[in-house]
Biopython code that builds the backbone (N, CA, C, O; Angstrom):
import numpy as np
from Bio.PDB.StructureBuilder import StructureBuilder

atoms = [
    (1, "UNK", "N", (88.858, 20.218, -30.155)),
    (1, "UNK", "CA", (88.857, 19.169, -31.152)),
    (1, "UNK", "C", (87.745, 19.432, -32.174)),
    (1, "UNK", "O", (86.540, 19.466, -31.928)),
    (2, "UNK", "N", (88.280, 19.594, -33.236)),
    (2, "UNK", "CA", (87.426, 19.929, -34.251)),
    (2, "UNK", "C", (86.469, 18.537, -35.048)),
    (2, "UNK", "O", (86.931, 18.030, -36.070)),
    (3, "UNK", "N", (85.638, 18.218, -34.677)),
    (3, "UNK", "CA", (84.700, 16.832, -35.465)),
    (3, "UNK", "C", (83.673, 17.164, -36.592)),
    (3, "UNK", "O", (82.698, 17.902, -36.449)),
    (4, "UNK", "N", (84.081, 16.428, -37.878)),
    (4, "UNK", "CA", (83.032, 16.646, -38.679)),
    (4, "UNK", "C", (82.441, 15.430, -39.361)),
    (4, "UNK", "O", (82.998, 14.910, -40.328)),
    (5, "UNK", "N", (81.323, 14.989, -38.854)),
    (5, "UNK", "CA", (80.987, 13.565, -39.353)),
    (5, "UNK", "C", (81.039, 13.466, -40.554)),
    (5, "UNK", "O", (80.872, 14.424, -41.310)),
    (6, "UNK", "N", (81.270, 12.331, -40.911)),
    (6, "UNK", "CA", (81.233, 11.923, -42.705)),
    (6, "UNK", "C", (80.954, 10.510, -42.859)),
    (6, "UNK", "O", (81.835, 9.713, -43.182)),
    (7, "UNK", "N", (79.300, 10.051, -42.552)),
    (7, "UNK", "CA", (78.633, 9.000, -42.753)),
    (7, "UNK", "C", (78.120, 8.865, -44.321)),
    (7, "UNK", "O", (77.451, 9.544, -45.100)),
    (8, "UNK", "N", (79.136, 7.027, -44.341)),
    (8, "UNK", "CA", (78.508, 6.707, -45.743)),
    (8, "UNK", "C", (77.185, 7.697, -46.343)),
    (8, "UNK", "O", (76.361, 8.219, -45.593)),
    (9, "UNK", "N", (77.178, 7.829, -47.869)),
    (9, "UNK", "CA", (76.262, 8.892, -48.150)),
    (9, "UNK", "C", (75.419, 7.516, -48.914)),
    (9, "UNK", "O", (75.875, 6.653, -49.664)),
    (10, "UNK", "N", (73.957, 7.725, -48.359)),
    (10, "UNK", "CA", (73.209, 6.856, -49.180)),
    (10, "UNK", "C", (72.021, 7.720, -49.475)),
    (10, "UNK", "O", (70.842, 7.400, -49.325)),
    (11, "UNK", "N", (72.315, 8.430, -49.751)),
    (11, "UNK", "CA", (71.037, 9.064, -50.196)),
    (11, "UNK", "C", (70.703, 9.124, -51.699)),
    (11, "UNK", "O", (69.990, 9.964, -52.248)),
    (12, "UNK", "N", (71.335, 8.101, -52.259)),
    (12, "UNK", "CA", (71.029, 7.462, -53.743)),
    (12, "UNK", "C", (70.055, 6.455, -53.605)),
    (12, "UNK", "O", (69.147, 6.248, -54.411)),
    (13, "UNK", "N", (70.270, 5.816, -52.536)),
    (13, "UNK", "CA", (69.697, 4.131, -52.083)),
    (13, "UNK", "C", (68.383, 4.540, -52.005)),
    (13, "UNK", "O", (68.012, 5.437, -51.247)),
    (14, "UNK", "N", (67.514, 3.803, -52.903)),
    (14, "UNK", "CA", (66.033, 3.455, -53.364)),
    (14, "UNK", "C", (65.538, 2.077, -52.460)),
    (14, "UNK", "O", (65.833, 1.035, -53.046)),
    (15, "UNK", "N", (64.804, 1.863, -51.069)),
    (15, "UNK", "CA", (64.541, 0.393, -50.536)),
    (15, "UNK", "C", (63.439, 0.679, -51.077)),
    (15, "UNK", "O", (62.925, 1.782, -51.265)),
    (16, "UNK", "N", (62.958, -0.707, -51.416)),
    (16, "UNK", "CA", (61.739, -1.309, -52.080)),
    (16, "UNK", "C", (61.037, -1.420, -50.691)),
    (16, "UNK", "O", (61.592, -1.280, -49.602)),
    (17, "UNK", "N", (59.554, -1.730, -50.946)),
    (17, "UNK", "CA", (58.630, -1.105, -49.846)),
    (17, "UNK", "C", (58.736, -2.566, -48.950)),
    (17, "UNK", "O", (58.420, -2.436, -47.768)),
    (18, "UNK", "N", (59.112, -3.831, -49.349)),
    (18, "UNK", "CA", (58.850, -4.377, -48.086)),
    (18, "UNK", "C", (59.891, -4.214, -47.415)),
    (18, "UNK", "O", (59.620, -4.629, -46.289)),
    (19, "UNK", "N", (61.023, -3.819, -47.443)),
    (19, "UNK", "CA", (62.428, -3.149, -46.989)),
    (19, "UNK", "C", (62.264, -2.349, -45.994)),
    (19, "UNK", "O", (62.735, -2.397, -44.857)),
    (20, "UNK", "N", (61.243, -1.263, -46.713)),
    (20, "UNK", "CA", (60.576, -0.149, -46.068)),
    (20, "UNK", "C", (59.865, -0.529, -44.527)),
    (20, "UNK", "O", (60.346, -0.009, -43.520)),
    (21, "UNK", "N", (59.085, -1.153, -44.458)),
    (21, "UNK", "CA", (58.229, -1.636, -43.889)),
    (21, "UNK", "C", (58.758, -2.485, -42.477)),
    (21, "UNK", "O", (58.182, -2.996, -41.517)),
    (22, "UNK", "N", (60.231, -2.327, -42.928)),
    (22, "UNK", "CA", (60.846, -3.137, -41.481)),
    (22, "UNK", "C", (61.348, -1.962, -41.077)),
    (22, "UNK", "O", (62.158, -2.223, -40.187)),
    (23, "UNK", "N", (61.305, -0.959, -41.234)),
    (23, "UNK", "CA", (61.874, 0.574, -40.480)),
    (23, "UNK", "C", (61.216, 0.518, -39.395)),
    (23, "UNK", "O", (61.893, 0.498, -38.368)),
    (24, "UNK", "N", (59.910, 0.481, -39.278)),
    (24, "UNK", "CA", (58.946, 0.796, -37.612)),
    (24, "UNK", "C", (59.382, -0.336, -36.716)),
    (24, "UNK", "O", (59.565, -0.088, -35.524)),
    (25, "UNK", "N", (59.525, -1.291, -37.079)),
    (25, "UNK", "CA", (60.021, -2.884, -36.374)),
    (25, "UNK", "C", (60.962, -2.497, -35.899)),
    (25, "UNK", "O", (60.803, -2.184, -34.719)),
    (26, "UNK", "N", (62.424, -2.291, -36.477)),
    (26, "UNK", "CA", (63.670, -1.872, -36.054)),
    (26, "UNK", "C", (63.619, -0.658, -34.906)),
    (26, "UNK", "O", (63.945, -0.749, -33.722)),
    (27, "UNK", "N", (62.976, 0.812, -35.814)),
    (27, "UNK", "CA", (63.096, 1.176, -34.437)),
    (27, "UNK", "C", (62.169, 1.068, -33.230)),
    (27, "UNK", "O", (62.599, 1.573, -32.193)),
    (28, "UNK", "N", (60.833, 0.429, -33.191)),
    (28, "UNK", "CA", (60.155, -0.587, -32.083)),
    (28, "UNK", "C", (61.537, -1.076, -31.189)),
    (28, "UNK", "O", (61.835, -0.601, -30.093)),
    (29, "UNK", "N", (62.248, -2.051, -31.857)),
    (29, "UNK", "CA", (63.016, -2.957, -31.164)),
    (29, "UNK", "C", (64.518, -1.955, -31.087)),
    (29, "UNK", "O", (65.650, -2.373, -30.843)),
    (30, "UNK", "N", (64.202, -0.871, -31.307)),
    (30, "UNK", "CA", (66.155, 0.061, -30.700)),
    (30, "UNK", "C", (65.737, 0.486, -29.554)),
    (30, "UNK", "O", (66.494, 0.813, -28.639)),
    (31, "UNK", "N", (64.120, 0.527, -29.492)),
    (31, "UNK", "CA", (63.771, 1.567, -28.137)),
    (31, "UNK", "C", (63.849, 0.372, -26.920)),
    (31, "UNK", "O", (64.499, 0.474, -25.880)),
    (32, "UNK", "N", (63.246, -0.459, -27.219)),
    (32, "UNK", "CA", (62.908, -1.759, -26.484)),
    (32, "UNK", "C", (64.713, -1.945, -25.768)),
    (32, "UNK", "O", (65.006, -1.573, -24.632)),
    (33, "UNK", "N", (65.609, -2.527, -26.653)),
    (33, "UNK", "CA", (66.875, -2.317, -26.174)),
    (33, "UNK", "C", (67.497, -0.962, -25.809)),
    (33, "UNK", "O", (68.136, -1.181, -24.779)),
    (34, "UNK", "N", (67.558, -0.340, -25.971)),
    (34, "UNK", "CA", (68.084, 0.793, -25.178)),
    (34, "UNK", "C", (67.339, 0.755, -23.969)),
    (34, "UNK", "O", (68.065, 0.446, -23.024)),
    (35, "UNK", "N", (65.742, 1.026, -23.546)),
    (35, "UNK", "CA", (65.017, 0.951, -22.589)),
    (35, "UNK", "C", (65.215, -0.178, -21.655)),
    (35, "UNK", "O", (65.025, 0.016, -20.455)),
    (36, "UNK", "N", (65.614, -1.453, -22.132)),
    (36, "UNK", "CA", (65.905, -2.498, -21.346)),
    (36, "UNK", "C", (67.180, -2.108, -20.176)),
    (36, "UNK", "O", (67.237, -2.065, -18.947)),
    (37, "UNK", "N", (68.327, -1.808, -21.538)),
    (37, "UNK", "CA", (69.916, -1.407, -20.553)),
    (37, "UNK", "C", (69.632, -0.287, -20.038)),
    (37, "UNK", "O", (70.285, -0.218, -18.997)),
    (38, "UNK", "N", (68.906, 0.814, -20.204)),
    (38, "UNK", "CA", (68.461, 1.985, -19.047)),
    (38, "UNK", "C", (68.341, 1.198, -17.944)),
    (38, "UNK", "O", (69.324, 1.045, -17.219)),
    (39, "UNK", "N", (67.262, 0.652, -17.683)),
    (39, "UNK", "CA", (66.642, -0.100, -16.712)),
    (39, "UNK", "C", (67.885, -0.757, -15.797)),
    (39, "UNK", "O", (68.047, -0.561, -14.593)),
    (40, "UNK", "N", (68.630, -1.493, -16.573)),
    (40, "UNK", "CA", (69.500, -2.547, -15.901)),
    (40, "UNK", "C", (70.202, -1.349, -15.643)),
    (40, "UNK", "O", (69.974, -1.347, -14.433)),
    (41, "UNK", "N", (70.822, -0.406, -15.803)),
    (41, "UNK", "CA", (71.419, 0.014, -14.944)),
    (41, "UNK", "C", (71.284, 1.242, -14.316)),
    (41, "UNK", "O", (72.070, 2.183, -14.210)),
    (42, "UNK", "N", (69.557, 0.982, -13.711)),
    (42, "UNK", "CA", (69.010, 1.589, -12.623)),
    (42, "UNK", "C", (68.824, 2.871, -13.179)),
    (42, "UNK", "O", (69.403, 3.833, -12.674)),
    (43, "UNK", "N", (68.078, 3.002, -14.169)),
    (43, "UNK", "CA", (67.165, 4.153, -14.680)),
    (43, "UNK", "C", (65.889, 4.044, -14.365)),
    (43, "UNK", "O", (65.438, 2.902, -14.451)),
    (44, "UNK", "N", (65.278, 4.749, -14.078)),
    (44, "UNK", "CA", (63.650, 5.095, -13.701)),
    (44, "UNK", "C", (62.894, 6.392, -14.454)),
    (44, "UNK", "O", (63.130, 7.516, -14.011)),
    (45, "UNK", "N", (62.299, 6.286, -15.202)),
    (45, "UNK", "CA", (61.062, 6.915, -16.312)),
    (45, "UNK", "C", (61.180, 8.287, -14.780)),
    (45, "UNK", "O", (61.422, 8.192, -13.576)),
    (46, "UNK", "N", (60.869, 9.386, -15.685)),
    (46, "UNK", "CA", (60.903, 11.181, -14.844)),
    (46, "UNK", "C", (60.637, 11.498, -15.636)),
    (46, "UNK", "O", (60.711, 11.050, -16.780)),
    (47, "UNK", "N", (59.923, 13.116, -14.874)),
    (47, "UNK", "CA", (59.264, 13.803, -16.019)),
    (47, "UNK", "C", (60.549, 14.583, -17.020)),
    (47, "UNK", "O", (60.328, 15.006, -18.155)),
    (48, "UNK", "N", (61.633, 14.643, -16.463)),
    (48, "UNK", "CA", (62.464, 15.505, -17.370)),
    (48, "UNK", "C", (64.159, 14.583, -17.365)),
    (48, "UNK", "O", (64.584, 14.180, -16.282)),
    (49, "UNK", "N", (64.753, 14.408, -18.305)),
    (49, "UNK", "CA", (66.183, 13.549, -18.439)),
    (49, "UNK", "C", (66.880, 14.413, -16.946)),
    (49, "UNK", "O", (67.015, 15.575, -16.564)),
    (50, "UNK", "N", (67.121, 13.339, -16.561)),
    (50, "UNK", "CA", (68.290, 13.703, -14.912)),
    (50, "UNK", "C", (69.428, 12.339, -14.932)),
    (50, "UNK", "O", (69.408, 11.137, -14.668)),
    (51, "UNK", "N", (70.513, 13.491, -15.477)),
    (51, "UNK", "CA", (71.879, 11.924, -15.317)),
    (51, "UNK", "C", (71.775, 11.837, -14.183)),
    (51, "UNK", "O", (71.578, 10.706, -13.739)),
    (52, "UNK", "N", (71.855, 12.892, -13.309)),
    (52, "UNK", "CA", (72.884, 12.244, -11.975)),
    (52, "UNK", "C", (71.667, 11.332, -11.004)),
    (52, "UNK", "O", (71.952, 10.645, -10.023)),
    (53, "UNK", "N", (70.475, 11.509, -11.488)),
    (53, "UNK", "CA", (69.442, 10.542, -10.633)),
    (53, "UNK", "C", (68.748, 9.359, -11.843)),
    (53, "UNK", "O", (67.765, 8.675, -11.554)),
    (54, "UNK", "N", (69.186, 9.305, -12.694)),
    (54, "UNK", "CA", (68.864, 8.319, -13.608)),
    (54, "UNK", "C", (67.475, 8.529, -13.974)),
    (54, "UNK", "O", (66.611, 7.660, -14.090)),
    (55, "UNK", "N", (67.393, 9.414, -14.093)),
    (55, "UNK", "CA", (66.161, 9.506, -14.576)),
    (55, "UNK", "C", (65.885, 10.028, -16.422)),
    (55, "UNK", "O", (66.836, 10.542, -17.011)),
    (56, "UNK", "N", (64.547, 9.825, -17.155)),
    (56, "UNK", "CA", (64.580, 9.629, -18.152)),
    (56, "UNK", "C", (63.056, 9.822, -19.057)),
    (56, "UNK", "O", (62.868, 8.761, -19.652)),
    (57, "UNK", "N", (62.376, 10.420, -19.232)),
    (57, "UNK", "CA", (60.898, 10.382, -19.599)),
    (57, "UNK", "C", (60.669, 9.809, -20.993)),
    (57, "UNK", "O", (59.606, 9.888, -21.610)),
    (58, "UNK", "N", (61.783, 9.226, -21.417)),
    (58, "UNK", "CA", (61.727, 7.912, -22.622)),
    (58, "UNK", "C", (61.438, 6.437, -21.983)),
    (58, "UNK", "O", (61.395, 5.427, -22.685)),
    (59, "UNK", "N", (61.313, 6.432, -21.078)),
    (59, "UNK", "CA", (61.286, 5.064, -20.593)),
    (59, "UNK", "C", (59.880, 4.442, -20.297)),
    (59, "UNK", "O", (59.360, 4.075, -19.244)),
    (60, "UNK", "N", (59.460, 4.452, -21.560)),
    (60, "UNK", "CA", (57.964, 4.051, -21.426)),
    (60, "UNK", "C", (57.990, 3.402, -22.841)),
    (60, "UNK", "O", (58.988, 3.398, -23.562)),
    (61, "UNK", "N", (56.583, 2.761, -23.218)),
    (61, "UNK", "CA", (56.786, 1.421, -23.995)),
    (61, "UNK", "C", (56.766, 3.086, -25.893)),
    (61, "UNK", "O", (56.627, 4.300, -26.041)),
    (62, "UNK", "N", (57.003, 1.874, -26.713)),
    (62, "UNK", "CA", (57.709, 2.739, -27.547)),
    (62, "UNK", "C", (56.288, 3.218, -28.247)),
    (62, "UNK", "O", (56.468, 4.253, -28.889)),
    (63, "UNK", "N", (55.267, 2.860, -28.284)),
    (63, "UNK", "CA", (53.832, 3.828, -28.427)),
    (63, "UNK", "C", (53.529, 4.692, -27.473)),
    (63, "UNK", "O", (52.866, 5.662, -27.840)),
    (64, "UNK", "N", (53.843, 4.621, -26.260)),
    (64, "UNK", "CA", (53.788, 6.095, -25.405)),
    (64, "UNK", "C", (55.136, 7.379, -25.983)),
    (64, "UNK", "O", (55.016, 8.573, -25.708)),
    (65, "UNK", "N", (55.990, 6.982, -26.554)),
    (65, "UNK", "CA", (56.827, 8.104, -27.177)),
    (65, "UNK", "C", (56.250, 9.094, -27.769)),
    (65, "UNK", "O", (55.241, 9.032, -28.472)),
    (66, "UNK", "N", (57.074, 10.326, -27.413)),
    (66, "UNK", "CA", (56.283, 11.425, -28.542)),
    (66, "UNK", "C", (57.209, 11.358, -29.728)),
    (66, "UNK", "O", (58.420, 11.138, -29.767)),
    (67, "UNK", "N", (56.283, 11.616, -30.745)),
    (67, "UNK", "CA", (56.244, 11.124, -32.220)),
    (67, "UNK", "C", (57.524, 11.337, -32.758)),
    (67, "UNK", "O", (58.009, 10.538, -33.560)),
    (68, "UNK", "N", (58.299, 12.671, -32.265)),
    (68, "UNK", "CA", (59.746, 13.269, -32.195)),
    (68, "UNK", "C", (60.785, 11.629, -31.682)),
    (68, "UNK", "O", (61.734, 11.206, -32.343)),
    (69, "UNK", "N", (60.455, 11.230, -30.881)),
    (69, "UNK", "CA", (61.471, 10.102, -30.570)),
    (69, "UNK", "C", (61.119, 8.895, -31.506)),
    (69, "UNK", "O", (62.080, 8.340, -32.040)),
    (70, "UNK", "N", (60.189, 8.543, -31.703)),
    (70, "UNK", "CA", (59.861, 7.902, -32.377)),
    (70, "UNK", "C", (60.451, 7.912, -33.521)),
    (70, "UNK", "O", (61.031, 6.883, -33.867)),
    (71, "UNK", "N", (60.451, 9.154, -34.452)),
    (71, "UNK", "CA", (61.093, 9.437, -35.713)),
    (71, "UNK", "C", (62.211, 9.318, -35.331)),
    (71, "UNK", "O", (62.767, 8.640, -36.196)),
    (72, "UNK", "N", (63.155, 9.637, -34.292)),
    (72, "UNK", "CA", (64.508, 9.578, -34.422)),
    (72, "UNK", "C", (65.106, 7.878, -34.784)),
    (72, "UNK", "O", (65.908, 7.433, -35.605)),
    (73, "UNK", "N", (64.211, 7.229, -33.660)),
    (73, "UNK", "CA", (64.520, 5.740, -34.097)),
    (73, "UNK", "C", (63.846, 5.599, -35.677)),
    (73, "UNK", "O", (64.628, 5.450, -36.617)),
    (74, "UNK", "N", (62.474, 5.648, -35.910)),
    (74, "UNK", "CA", (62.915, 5.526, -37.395)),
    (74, "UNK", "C", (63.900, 5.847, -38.731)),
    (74, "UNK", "O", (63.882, 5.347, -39.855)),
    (75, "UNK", "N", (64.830, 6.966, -38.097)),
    (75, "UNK", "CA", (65.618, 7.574, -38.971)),
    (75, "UNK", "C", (66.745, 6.858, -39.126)),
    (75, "UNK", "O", (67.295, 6.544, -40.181)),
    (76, "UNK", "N", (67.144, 6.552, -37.723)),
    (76, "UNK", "CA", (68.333, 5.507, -37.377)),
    (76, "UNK", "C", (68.237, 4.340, -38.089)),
    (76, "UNK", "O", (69.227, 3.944, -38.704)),
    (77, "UNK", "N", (67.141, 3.683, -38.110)),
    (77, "UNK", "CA", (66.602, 2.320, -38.120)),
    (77, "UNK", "C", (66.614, 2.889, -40.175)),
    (77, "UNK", "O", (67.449, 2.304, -40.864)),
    (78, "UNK", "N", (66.165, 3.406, -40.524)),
    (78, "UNK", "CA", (65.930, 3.334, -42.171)),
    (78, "UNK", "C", (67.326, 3.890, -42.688)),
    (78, "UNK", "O", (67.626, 3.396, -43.775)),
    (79, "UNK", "N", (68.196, 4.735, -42.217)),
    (79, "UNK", "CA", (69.908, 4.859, -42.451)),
    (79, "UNK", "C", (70.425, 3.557, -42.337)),
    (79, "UNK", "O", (70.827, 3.049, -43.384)),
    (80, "UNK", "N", (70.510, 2.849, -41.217)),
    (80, "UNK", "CA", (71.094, 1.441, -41.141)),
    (80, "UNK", "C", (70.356, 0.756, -42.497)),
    (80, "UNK", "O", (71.182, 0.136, -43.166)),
    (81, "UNK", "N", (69.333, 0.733, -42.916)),
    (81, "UNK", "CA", (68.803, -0.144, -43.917)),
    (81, "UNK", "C", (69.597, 0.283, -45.259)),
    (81, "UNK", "O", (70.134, -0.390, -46.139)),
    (82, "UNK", "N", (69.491, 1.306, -45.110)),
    (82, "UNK", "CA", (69.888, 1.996, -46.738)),
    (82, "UNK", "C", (71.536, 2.280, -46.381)),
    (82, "UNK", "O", (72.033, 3.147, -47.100)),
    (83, "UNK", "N", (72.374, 1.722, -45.454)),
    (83, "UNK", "CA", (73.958, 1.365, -45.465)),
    (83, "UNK", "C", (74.382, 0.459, -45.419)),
    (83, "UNK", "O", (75.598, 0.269, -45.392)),
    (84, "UNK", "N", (72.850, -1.074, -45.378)),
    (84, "UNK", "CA", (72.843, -2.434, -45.903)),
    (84, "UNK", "C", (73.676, -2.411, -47.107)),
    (84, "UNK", "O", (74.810, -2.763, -47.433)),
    (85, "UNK", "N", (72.525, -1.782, -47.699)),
    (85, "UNK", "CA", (72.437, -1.880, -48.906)),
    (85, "UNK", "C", (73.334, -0.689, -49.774)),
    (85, "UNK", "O", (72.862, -0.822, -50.903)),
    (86, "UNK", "N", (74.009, 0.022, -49.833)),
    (86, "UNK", "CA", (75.214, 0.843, -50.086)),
    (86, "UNK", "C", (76.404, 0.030, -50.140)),
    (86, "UNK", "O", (77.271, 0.187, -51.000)),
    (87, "UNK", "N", (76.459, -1.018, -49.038)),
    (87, "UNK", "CA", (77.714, -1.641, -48.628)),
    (87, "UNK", "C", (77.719, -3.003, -49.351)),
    (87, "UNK", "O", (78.564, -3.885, -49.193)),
    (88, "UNK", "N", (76.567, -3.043, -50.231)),
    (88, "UNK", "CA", (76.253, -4.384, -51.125)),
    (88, "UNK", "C", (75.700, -5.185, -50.663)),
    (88, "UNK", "O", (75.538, -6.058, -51.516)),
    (89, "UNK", "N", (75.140, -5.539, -49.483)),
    (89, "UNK", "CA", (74.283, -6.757, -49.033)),
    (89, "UNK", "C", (73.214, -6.504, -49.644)),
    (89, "UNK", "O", (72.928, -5.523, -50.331)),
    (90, "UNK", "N", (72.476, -7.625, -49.324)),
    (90, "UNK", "CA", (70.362, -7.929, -49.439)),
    (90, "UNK", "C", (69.951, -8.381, -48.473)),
    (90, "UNK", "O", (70.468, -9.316, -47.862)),
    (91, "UNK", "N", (68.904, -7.768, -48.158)),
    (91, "UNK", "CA", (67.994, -8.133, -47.575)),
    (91, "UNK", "C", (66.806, -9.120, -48.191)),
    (91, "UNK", "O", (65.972, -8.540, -48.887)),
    (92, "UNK", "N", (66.681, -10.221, -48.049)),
    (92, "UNK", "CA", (65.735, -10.711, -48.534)),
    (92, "UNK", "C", (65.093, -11.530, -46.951)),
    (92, "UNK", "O", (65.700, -11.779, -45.910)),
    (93, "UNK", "N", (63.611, -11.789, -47.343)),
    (93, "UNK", "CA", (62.895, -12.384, -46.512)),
    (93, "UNK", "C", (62.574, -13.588, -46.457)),
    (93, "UNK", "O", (61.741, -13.892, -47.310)),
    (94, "UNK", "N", (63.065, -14.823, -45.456)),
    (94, "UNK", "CA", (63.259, -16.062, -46.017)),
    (94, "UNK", "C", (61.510, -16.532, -46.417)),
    (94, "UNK", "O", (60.395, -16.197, -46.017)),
    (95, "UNK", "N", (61.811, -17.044, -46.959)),
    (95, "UNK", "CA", (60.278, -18.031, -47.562)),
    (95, "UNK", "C", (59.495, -18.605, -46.602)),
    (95, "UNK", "O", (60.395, -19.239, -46.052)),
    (96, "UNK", "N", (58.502, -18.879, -45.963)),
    (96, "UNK", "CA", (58.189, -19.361, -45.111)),
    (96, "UNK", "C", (57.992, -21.333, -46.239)),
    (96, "UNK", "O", (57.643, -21.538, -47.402)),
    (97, "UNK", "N", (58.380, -22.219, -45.222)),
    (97, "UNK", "CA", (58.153, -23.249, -46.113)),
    (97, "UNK", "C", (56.097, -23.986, -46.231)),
    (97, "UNK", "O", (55.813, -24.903, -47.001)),
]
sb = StructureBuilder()
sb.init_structure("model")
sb.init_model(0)
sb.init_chain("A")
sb.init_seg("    ")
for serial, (resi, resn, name, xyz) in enumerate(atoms, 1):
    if name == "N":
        sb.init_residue(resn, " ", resi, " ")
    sb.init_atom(name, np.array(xyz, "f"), 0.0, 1.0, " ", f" {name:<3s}", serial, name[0])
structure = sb.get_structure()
């Protein structure tokens, strides 16, 4: 089977910096959820990824990551932002009253 991805292209999309600034948050909170459902279904932190024993050496809080995983969730996390905004939504930040 021959696969060739073809994800919306946003690499026109300009986010303004407080836009920006929710990239580390997002991917903070992709690791947090993914790490949670590891867990629930009986994953345990190892020094090296093992499917068949569930094991996983991402499974630690998302400042113990090496900087490599880290960026991947930021990459994820700032693509989703900038296919917000491709697809015509806004992001705006409500007002605090």
């Amino acid at each position: 089977m021959d696969y060739s991805p073809k994800p919306i292209d946003t690499s026109q999309i300009q986010l303004p910096s407080p836009i920006l600034d929710l990239t580390e948050s997002l991917a903070r909170n992709a690791h947090e959820v993914w790490a949670r459902q590891r867990l629930a279904d009986g994953w345990r932190r190892g020094p090296v990824r093992d499917d068949s024993l569930k094991r996983h050496p991402c499974l630690v809080p998302y400042e113990d990551l090496p900087e490599s995983e880290k960026q991947y969730d930021r990459n994820a996390a700032l693509e989703t932002l900038k296919l917000i905004v491709a697809l015509g939504y806004r992001i705006d930040k409500r007002k605090e009253p």
